[in-house]
GUTORVEX-757546 format. One record per atom (N, C-alpha, C): atom name; x, y, z. Coordinates in steps of 0.1 Angstrom, whole numbers. Layout:
N
   atom       X       Y       Z
     CA       X       Y       Z
...
This chain:
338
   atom       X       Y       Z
      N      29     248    -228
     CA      26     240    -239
      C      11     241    -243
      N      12     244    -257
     CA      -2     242    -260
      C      -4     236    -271
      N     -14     235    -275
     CA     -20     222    -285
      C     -12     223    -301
      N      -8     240    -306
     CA      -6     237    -318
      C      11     237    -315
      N      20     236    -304
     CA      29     232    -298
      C      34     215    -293
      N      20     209    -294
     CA      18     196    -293
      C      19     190    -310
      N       9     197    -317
     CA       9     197    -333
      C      24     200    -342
      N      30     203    -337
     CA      46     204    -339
      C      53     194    -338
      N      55     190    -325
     CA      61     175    -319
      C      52     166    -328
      N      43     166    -328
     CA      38     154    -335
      C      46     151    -351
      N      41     166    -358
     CA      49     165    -376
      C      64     163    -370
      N      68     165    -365
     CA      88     162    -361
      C      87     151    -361
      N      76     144    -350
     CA      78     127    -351
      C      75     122    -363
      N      67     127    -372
     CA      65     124    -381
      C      80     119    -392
      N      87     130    -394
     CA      97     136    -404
      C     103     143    -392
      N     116     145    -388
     CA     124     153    -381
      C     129     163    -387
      N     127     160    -403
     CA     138     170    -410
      C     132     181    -418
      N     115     181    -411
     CA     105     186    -421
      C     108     203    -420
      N     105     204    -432
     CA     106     220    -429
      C      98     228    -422
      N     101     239    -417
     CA      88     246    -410
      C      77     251    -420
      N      83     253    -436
     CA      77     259    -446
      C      63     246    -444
      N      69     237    -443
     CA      62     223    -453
      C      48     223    -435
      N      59     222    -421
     CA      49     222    -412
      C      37     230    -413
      N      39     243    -415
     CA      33     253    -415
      C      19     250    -423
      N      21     248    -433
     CA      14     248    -448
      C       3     234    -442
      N       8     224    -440
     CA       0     216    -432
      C     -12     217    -421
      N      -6     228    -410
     CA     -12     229    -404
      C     -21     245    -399
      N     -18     251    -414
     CA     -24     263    -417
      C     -18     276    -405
      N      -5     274    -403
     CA      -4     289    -397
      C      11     293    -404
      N      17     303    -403
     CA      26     308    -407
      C      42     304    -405
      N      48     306    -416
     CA      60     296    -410
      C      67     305    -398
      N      67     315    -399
     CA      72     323    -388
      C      68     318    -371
      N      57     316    -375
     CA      50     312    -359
      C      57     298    -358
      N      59     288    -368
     CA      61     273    -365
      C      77     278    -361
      N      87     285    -366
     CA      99     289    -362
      C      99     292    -346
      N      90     300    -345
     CA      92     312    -334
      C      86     297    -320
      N      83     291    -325
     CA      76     276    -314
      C      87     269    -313
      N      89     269    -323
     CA     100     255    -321
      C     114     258    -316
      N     121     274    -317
     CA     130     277    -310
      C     128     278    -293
      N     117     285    -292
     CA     109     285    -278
      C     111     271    -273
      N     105     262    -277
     CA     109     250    -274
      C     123     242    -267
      N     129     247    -280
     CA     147     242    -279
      C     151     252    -271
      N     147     262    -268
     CA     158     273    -260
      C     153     263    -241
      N     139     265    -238
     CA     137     261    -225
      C     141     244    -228
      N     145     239    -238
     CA     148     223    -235
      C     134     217    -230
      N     126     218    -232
     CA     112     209    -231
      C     109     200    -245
      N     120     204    -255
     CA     123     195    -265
      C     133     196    -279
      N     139     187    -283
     CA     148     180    -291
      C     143     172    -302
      N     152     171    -312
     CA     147     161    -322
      C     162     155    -324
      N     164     142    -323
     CA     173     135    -323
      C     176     121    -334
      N     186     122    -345
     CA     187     117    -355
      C     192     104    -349
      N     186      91    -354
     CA     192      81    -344
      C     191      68    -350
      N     199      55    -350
     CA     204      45    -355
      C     192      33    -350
      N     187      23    -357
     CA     183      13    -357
      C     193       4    -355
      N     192      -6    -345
     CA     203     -16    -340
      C     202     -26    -351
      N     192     -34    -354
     CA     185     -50    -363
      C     193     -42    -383
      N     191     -31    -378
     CA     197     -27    -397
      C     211     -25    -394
      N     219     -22    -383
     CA     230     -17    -384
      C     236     -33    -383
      N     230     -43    -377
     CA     234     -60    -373
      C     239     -58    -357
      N     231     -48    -352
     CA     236     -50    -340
      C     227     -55    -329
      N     228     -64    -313
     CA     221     -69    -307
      C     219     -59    -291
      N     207     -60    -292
     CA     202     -50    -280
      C     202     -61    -269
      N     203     -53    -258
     CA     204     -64    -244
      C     196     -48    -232
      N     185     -57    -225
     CA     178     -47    -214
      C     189     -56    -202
      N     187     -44    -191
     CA     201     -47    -182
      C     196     -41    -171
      N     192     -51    -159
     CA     188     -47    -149
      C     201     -49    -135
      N     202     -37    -130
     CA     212     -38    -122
      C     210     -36    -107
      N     214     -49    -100
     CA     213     -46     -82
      C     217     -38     -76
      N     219     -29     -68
     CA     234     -26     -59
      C     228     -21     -48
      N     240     -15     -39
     CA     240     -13     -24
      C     230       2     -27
      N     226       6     -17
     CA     218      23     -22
      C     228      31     -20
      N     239      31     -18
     CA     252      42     -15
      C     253      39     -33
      N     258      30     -41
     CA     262      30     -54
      C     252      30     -66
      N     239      33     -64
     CA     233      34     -68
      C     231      43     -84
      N     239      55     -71
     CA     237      71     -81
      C     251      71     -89
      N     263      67     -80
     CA     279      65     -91
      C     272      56    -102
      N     268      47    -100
     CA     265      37    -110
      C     259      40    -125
      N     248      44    -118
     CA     237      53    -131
      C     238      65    -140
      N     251      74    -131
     CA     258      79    -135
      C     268      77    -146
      N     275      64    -141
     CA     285      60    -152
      C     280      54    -161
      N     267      46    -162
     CA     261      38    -172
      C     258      49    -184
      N     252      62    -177
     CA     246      74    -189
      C     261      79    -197
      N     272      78    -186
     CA     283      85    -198
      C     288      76    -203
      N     283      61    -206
     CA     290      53    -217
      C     283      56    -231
      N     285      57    -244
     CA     284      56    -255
      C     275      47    -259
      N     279      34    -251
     CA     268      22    -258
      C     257      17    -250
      N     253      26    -244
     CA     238      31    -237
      C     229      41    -240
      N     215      36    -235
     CA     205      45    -237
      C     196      41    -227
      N     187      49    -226
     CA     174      49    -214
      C     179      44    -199
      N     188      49    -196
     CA     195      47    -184
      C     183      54    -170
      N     183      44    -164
     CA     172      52    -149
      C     175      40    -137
      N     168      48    -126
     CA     171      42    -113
      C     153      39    -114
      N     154      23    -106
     CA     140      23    -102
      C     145      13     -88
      N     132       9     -85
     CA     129       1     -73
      C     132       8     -56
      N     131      17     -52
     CA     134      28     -50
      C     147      32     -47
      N     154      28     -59
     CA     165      39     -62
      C     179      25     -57
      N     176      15     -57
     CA     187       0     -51
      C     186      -8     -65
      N     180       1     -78
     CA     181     -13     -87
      C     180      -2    -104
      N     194      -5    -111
     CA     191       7    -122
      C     192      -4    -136
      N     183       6    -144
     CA     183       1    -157
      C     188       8    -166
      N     191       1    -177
     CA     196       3    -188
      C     191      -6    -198
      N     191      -1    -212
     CA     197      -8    -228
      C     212      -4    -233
      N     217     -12    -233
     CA     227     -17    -242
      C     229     -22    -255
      N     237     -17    -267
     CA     236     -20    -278
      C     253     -29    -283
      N     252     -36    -288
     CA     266     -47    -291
      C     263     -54    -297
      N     279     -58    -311
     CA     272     -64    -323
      C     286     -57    -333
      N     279     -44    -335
     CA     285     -44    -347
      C     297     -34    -344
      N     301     -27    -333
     CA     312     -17    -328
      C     313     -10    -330
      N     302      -2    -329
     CA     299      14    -338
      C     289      18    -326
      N     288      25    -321
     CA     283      37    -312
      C     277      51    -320
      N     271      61    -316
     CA     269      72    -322
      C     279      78    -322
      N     289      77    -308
     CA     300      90    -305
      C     315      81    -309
      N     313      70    -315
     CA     324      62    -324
      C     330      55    -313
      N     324      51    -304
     CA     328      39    -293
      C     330      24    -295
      N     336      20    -293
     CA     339       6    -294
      C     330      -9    -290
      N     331     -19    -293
     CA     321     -28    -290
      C     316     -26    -275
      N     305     -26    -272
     CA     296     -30    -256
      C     307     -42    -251
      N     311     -37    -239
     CA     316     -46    -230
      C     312     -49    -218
      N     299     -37    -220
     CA     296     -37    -207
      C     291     -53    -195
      N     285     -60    -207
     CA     278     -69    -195
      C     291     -77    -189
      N     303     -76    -197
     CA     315     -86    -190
      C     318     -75    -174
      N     315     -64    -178
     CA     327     -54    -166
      C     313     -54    -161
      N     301     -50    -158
     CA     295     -49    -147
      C     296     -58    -134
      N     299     -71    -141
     CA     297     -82    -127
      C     308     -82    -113
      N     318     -75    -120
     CA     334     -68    -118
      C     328     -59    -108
      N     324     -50    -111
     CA     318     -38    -103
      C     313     -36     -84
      N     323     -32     -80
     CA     322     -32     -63
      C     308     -23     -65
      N     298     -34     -51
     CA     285     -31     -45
      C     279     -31     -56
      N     280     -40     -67
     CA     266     -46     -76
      C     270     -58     -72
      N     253     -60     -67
     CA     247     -74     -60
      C     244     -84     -72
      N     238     -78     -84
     CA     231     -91     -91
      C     234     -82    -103
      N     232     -91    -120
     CA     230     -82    -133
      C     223     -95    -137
      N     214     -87    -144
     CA     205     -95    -149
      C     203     -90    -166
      N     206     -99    -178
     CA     206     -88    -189
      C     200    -100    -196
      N     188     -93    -206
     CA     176     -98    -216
      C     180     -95    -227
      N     179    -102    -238
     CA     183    -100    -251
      C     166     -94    -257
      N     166     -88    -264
     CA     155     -86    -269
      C     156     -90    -283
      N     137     -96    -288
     CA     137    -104    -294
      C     130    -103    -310
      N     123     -90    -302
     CA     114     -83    -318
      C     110     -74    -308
      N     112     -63    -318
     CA     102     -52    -310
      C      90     -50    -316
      N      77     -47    -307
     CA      64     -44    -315
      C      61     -30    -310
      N      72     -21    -308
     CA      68      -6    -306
      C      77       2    -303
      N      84      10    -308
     CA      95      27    -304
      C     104      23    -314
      N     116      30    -311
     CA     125      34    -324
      C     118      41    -328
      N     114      42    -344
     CA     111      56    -351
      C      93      57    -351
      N      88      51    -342
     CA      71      47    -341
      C      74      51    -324
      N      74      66    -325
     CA      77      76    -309
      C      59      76    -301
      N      63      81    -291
     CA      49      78    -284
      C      37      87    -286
      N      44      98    -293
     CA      35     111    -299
      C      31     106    -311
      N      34      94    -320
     CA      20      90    -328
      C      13      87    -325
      N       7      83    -309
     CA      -2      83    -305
      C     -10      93    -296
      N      -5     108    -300
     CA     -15     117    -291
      C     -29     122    -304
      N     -29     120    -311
     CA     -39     125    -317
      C     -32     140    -324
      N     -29     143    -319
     CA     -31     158    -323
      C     -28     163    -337
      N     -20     151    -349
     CA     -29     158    -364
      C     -35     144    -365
      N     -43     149    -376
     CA     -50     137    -384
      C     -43     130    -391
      N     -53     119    -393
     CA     -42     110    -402
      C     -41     116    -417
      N     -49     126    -421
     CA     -47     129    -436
      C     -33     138    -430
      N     -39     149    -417
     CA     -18     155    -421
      C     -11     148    -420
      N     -11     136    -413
     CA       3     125    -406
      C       8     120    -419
      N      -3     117    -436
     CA      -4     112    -448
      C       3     124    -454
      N       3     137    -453
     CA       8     146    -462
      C      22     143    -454
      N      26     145    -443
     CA      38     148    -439
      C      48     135    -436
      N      42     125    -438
     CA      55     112    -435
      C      59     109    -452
      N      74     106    -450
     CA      85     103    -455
      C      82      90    -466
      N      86      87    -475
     CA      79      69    -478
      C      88      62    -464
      N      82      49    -465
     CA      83      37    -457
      C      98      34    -460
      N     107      28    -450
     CA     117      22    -456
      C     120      12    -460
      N     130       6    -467
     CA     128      -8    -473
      C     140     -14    -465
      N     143     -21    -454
     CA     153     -30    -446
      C     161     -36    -455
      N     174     -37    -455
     CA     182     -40    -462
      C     185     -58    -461
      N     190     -62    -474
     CA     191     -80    -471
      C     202     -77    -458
      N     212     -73    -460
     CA     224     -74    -453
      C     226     -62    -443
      N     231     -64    -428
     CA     237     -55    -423
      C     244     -42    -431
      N     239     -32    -423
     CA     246     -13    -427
      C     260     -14    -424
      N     267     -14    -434
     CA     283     -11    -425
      C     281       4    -431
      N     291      12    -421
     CA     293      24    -415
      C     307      28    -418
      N     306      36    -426
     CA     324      45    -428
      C     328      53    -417
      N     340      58    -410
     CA     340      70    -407
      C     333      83    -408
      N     333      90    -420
     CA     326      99    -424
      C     310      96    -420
      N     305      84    -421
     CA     291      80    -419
      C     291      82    -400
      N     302      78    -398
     CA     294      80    -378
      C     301      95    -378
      N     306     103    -384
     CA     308     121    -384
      C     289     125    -382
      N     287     122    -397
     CA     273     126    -396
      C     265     120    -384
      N     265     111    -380
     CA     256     108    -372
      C     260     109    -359
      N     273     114    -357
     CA     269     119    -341
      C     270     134    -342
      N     267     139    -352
     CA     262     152    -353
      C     245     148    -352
      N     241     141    -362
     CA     223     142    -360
      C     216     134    -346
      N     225     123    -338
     CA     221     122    -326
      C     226     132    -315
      N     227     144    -319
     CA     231     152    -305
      C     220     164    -313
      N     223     169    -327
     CA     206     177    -329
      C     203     170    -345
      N     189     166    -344
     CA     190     157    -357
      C     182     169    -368
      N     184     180    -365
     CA     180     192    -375
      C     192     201    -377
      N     202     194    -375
     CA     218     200    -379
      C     217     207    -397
      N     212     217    -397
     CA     213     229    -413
      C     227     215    -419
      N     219     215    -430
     CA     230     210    -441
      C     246     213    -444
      N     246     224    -445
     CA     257     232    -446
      C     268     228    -434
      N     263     229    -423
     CA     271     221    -408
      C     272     207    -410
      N     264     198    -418
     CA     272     189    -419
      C     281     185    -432
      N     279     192    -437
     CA     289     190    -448
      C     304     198    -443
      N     304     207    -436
     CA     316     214    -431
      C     323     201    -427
      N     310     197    -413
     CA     316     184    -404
      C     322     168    -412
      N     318     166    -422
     CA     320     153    -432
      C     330     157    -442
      N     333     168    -448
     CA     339     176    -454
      C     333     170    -471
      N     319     167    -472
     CA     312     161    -481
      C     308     175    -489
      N     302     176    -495
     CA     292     189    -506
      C     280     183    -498
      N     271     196    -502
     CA     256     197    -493
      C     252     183    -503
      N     251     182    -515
     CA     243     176    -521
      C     245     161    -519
      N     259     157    -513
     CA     266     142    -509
      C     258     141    -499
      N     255     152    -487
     CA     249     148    -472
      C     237     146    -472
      N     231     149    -482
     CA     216     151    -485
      C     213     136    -490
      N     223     137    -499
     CA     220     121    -511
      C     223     107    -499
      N     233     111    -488
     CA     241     100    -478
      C     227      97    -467
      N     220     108    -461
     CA     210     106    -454
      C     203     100    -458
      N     196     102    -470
     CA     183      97    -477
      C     189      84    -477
      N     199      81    -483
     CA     204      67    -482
      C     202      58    -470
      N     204      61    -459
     CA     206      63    -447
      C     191      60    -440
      N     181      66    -443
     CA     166      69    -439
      C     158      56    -448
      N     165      54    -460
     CA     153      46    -467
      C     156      32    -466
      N     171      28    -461
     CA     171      12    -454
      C     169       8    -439
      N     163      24    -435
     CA     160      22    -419
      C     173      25    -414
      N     182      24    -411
     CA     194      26    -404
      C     193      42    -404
      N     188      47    -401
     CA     186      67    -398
      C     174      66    -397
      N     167      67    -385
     CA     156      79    -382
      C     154      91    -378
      N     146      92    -372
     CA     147     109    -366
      C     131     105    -353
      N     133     108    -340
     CA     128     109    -328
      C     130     119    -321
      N     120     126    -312
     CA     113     136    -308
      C     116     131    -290
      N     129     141    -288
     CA     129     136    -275
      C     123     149    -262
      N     113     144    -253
     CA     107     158    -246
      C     106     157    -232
      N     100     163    -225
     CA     100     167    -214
      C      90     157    -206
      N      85     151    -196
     CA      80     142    -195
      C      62     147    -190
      N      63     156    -189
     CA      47     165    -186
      C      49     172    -198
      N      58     172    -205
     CA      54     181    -219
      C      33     175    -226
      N      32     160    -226
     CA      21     157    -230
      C      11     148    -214
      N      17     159    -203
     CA       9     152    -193
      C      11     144    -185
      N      23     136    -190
     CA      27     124    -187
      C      38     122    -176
      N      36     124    -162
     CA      43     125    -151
      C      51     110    -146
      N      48      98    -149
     CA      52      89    -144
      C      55      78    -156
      N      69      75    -152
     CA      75      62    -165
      C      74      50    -155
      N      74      38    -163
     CA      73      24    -150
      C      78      12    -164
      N      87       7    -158
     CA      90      -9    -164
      C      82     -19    -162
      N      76     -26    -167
     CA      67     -38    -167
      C      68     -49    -173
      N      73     -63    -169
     CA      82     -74    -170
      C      64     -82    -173
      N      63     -87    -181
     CA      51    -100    -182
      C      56    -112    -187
      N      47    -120    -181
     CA      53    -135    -187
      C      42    -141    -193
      N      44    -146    -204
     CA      32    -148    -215
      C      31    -162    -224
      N      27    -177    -225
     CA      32    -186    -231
      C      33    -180    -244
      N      45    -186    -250
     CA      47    -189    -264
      C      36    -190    -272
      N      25    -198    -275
     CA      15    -194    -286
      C      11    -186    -283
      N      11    -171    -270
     CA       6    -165    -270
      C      10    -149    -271
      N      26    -149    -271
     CA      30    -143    -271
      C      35    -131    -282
      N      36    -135    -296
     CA      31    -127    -306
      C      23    -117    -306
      N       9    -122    -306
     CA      -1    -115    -305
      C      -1    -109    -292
      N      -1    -104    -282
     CA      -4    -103    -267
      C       7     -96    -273
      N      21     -96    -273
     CA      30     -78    -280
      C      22     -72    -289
      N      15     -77    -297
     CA       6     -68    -307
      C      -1     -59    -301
      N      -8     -69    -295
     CA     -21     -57    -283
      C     -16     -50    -276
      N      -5     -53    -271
     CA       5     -38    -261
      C       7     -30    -269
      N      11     -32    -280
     CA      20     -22    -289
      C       8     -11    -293
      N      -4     -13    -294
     CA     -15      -1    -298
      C     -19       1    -283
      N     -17      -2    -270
     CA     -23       6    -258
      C     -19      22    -263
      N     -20      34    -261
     CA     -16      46    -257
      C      -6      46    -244
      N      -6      41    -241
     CA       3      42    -227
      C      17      38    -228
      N      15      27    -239
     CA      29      17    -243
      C      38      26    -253
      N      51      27    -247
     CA      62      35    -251
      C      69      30    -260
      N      71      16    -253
     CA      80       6    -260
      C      77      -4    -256
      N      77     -17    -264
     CA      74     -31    -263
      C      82     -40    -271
      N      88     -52    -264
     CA      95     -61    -274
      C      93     -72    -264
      N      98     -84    -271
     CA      98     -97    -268
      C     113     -97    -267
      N     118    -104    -250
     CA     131    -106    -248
      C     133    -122    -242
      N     145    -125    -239
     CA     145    -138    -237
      C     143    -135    -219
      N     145    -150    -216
     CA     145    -146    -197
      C     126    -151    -195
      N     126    -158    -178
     CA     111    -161    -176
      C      99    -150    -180
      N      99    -136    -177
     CA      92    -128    -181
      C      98    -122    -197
      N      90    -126    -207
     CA      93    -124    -214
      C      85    -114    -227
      N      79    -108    -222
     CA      79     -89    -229
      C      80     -85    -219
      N      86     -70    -222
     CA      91     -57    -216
      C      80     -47    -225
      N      75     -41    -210
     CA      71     -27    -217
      C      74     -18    -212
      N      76      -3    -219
     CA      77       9    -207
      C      61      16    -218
      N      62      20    -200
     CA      48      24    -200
      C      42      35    -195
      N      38      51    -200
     CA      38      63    -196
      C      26      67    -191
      N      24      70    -179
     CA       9      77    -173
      C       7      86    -172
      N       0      92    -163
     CA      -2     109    -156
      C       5     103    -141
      N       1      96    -141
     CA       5      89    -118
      C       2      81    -117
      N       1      72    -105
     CA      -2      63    -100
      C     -13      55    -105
      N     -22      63     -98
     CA     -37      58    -100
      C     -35      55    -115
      N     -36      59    -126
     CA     -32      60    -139
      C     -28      47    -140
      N     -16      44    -135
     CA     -10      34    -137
      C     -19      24    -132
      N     -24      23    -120
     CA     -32      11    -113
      C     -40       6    -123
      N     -49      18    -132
     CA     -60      12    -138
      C     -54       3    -151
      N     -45       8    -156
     CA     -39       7    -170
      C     -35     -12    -166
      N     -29     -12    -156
     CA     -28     -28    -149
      C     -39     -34    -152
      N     -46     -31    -141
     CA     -58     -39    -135
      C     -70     -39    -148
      N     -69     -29    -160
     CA     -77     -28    -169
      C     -74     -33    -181
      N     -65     -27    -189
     CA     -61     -33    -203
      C     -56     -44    -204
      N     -43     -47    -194
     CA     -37     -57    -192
      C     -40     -68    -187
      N     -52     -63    -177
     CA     -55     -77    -170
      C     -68     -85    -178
      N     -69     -77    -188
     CA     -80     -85    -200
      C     -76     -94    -210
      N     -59     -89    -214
     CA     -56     -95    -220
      C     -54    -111    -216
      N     -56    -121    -224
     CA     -56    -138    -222
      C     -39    -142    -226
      N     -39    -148    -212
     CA     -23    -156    -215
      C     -15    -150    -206
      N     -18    -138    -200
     CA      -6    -129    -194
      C      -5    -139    -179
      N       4    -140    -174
     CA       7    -152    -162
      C      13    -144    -158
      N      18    -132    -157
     CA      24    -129    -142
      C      30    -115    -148
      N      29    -101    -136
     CA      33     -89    -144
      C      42     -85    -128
      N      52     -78    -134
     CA      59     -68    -125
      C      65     -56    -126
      N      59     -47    -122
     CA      58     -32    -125
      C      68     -22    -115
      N      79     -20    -123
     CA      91     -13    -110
      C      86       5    -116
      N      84      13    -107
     CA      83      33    -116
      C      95      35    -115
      N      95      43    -122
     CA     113      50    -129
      C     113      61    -117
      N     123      62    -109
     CA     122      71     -96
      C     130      80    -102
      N     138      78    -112
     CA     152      88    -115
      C     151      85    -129
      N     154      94    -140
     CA     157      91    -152
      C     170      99    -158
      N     185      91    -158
     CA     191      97    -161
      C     197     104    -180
      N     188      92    -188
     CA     195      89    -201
      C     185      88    -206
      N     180      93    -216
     CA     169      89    -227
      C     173      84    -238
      N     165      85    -257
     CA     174      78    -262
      C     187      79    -272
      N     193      93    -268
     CA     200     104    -278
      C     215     101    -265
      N     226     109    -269
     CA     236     110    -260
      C     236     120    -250
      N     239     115    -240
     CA     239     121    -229
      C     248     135    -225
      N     249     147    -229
     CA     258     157    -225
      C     263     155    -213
      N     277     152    -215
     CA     289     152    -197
      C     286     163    -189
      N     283     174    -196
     CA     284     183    -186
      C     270     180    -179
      N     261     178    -178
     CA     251     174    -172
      C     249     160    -161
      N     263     155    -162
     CA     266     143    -154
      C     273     145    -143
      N     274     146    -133
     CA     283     150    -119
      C     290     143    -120
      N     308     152    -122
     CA     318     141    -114
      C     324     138    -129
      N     321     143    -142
     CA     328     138    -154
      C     340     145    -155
      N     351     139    -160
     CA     363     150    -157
      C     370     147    -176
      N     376     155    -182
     CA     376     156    -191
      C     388     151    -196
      N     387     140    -203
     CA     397     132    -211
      C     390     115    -203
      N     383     118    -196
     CA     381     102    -187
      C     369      94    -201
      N     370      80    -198
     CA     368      70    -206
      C     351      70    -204
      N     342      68    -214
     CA     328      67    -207
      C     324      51    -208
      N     329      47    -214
     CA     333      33    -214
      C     338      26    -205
      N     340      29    -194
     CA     346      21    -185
      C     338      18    -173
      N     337       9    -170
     CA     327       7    -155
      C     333      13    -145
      N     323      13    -131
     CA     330      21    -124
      C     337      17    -117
């Protein structure tokens, strides 16, 4: 990886659907070369761009989901959490006796056309889970379509101004979703740069319907597009959960200031005694120690922090290919606990 390889990922975060013509011209080299990177890219899998749903536009409610269990069930567990549908960021932390997840439920729509989240009823069910602990989240002040590569620097803000999209305008009312609408979209959450043409075959729409249905799609928020990569792709060797507890007049603000660290992935306000969650990306340890003991511990109001590192990361925030899961056998339910 190198810098005008970093400057790539960046314009994708920007716009996912940007052309190479349009990347190119931005960043003064040839469109051939931005082609010949970005296949390079997608062939070794050090990166993806992934077309992906906003829960608060679709009316649906997110829940963080911390799970106990014996260390023999650990790895079935995390396993089966990644092949459900109505998951994302699935990992093992605490060393490797306690796995997380997000969960989405609400509105019964999934990317891969899955049915309502049931999960928090069937987890407690689940032989050798000790404890479930699940947080509603309450506003987010950081991820979804604000990825962590807007914060590497690597264009400026005049190219970040030539190459972003207008703003979207949030709709009064919940997105309801046709069939044909989750066709397209679990085509753009598995590659969210699916050629036009493939999805009109797939929707059995005209190019000019898929074109007109996205935009639609993009400009009330309910469609973005995120840049999913490799975890030293930008240096960044170590992920870690960090639970704070913050009073209420303070707590607004104090997500604000997390949400502009560089370190901060994701930040929201959830219910439960510690109430923001951040994930939070370093180089290692040390990294992490300072980012504690320095940013955080300046901040006024913070009462109490607990910092579990991600030992395993099985799910990020796109769907998880089965074949990459040990043990999936084909026709089995991903929906089902274990």
């Amino acid at each position: 990886m190198d810098d005008l390889d970093r400057q790539i990922a960046h314009a994708l975060q920007v716009d996912g659907r940007l052309a190479f013509s349009r990347i190119a011209e931005v960043l003064g080299v040839s469109d051939q070369t931005i082609a010949r990177r970005w296949a390079r890219l997608r062939a070794d899998r050090s990166m993806r761009v992934l077309g992906l749903t906003e829960p608060a536009v679709l009316g649906e409610t997110v829940w963080l989901v911390r799970v106990s269990t014996t260390p023999d069930a650990a790895v079935p567990l995390a396993e089966t959490l990644a092949r459900r549908t109505d998951t994302t960021w699935v990992a093992m932390m605490a060393g490797g006796t306690e796995v997380s997840a997000v969960a989405r439920a609400g509105s019964g729509w999934t990317p891969e056309g899955g049915g309502e989240a049931l999960l928090l009823r069937e987890l407690p069910r689940t032989p050798r889970v000790l404890a479930v602990h699940a947080y509603c989240q309450l506003h987010q002040f950081f991820g979804g379509a604000e990825g962590l590569i807007l914060k590497s620097g690597m264009l400026s803000p005049d190219q970040v101004a030539q190459l972003a999209p207008p703003p979207p305008i949030p709709p009064e009312e919940p997105v309801r979703l046709s069939a044909d609408d989750r066709t397209l979209l679990t085509r753009l959450a598995h590659d969210g740069r699916t050629p036009v043409a493939e999805l009109a075959s797939a929707t059995g729409w005209s190019p000019s319907a898929v074109r007109r249905r996205m935009a639609e799609l993009r400009g009330c928020g309910a469609l973005y597009f995120d840049v999913e990569y490799g975890p030293r792709v930008f240096g960044q060797g170590l992920r870690a959960a960090v639970w704070l507890s913050v009073p209420p007049a303070r707590l607004h603000a104090t997500g604000e200031a997390l949400a502009a660290h560089e370190e901060v992935a994701f930040a929201c306000a959830t219910t439960g005694a510690a109430n923001l969650f951040l994930t939070v990306v370093c180089r290692d340890t040390a990294e992490l120690y300072a980012y504690l003991t320095g940013p955080v511990a300046r901040l006024s109001g913070v009462q109490n922090v607990e910092t579990y590192p991600v030992v395993r990361s099985l799910k990020g925030p796109g769907p998880f290919p089965q074949s990459r899961i040990r043990g999936t056998r084909a026709g089995q339910d991903p929906n089902r606990a274990p």
